[in-house]
C-alpha positions, 0 to 999 in steps of 0.5 A, a space after each residue: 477397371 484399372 490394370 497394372 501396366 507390365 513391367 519389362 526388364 529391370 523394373 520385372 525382375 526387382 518387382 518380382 523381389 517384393 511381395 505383393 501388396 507391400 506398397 499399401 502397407 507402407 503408406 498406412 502407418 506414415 499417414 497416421 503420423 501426419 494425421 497424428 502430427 498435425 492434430 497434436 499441432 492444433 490442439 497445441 496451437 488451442 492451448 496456447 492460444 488460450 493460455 494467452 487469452 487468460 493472460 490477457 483477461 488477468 492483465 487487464 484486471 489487474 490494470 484496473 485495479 492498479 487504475 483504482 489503487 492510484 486514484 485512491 493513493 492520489 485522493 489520500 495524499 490530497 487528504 494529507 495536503 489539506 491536512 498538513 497545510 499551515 493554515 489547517 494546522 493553524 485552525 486546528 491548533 486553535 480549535 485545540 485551544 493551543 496559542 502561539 508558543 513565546 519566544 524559545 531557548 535553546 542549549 547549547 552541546 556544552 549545558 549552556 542555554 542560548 537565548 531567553 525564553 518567555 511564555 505565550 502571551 496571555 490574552 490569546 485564548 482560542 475558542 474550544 471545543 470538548 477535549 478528549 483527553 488520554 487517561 494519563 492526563 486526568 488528575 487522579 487516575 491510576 495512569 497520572 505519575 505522581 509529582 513527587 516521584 524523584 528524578 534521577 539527577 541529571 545534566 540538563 534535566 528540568 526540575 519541576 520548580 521551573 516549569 510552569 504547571 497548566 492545567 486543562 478543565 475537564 468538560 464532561 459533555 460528550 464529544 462534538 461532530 466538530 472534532 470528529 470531522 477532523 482525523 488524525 493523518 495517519 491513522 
């Protein structure tokens, strides 16, 4: 067994001013706190390594869905392209039935008009498809303006004795795949 050596002299007498045992009591609540130290360490070290990990996983879902959201903006602005092209508004026009407009007239601030306008010329007609018209364009619904309805007058208004009337028949066939193949951008 393990014999306490003897204490001479100094070390004798401050010895004999402590209580036995007061050594062990002591140490005890000092190596609770570093147990206590360093476990609360490692479960913060955990909790933060785990935040970071969900932070990853987030960030990487939402650079997969920026991935897609760009690559679906980029294949949209492609659909406008193609739509606003000269060449598809051109072919567009015509499946409308429109014809190149004459020669233009402008005015002037001052109320003068610069130039002579004419109309398009009439042998050009394009083949059409059915058109669908807005109620206010059928003759004789609730939604047409009447052509007598007086207009205030006004400086630089056009009077209904100067412009030409067209008018537009009416197919009661029922809208062709052809002019649904084409949407409107934008809508």
């Amino acid at each position: 067994m393990s014999r306490k050596p003897e204490l001479r002299g100094r070390a004798a007498r401050l010895a004999r001013l402590l209580p036995p045992g007061a050594g062990q009591a002591a140490r005890a609540p000092f190596v609770l706190l570093v147990v206590l130290l360093l476990g609360g360490g490692l479960i913060g070290l955990l909790v933060l390594n785990s935040a970071l990990s969900e932070g990853a996983f987030q960030k990487d879902d939402l650079q997969k869905e920026m991935k897609a959201l760009t690559d679906e903006e980029q294949s949209l602005q492609r659909d406008i392209d193609a739509y606003s092209a000269p060449d598809a508004l051109q072919r567009r026009a015509r499946e409308l039935g429109m014809v190149p407009g004459g020669d233009p007239a402008f005015l002037n601030p001052d109320g003068t008009v610069k130039g002579v306008p004419s109309a398009a010329p009439a042998g050009q007609t394009a083949a059409r498809g059915p058109l669908a018209l807005a109620p206010e364009a059928i003759p004789g619904s609730p939604a047409t303006p009447s052509a007598t309805t007086p207009a205030a007058p006004g400086a630089g208004q056009v009077t209904p004795q100067t412009v030409p009337e067209y008018t537009v028949p009416l197919q009661q066939s029922a809208p062709s795949a052809q002019s649904s193949t084409y949407p409107t951008p934008g809508r």
